[in-house]
N, C-alpha and C positions, 0 to 999 in steps of 0.2 A: 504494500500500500504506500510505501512513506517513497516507493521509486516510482510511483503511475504518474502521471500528467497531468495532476491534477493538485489544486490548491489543498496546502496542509494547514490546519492548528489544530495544536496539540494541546490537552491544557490537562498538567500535571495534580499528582495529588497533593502536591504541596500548593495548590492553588483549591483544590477542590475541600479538601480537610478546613478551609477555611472557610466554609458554606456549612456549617450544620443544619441537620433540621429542626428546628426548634420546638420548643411545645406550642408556642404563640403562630407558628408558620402551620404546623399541622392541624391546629383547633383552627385556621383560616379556611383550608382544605376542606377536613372534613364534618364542618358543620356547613357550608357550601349549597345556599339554594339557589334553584333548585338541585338536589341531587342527584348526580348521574351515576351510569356505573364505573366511572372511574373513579370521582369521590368517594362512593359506596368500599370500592376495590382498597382505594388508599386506605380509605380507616380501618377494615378489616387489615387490612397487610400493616399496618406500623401503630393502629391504635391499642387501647384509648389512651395509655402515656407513649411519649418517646422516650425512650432512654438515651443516657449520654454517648455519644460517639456513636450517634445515627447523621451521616453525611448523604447529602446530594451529590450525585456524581455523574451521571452523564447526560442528565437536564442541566447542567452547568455548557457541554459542550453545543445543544440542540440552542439553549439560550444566546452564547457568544454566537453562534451558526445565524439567529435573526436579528441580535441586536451585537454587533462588533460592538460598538459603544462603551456595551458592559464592560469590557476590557479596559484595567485601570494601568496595569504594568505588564508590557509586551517586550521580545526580543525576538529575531528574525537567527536562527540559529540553523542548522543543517546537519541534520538528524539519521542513523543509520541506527540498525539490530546486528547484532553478534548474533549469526546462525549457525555457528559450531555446535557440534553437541556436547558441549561441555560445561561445565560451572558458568559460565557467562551467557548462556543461552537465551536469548534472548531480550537481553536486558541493552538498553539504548546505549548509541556509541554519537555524543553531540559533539559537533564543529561548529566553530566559531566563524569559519569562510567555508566554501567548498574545497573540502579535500581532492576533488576530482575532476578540476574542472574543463579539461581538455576532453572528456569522454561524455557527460552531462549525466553520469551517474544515479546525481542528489540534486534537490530543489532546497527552496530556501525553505522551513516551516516555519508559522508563526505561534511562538510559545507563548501561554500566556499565564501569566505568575501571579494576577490577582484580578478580582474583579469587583465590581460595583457591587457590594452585597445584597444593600438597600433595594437599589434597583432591580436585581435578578429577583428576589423576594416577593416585589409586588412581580412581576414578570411568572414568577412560579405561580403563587397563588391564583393569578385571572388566567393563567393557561388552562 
């Protein structure tokens, strides 16, 4: 994916850990009229409390995906995977330029380290 030809961001869990889901954001959710069944689905899947170190995490990416905006702290970084089968399997290999640039390898992704919390919050709740 991170080599297709097509526009990247990425947005890290040190960006997303910083999005909890709060009990104030989920009692938004799922007290929600009228209610659908996805409010219905929500409260059954995370109610009636939230516990702590219940994060949002790829409504954080669909959100940056409609409103770039949200994005408070970005870097344009260029990103590979370690496909060895070995202890680093997987796990990101980041540049700071293109490593590669005479063969067009890598593109540039754009990272994003923080976001508007505020913002994506109402953005969560009236989605």
């Amino acid at each position: 994916m991170l080599r297709a030809a097509i526009p990247h961001f990425v947005i890290p869990l040190d960006c997303t850990n910083n999005v909890p889901l709060t009990q104030a954001v989920f009692n938004q959710i799922a007290t929600h009229q009228p209610q659908t069944i996805i409010t219905k689905l929500f409260a059954q899947a995370f109610g009636p409390t939230v516990g702590s170190g219940t994060f949002i995490y790829d409504t954080n990416a669909l959100g940056y995906f409609i409103h770039p905006e949200f994005a408070t702290l970005t870097q344009g970084i260029w990103i590979d995977i370690h496909n060895t089968f070995d202890a680093n399997y997987g796990k990101s290999i980041p540049y700071t330029s293109n490593p590669f640039p005479a063969i067009g390898l890598l593109q540039e992704s754009r990272v994003i380290f923080a976001i508007d919390t505020a913002a994506f919050y109402a953005f969560y709740v009236d989605f």
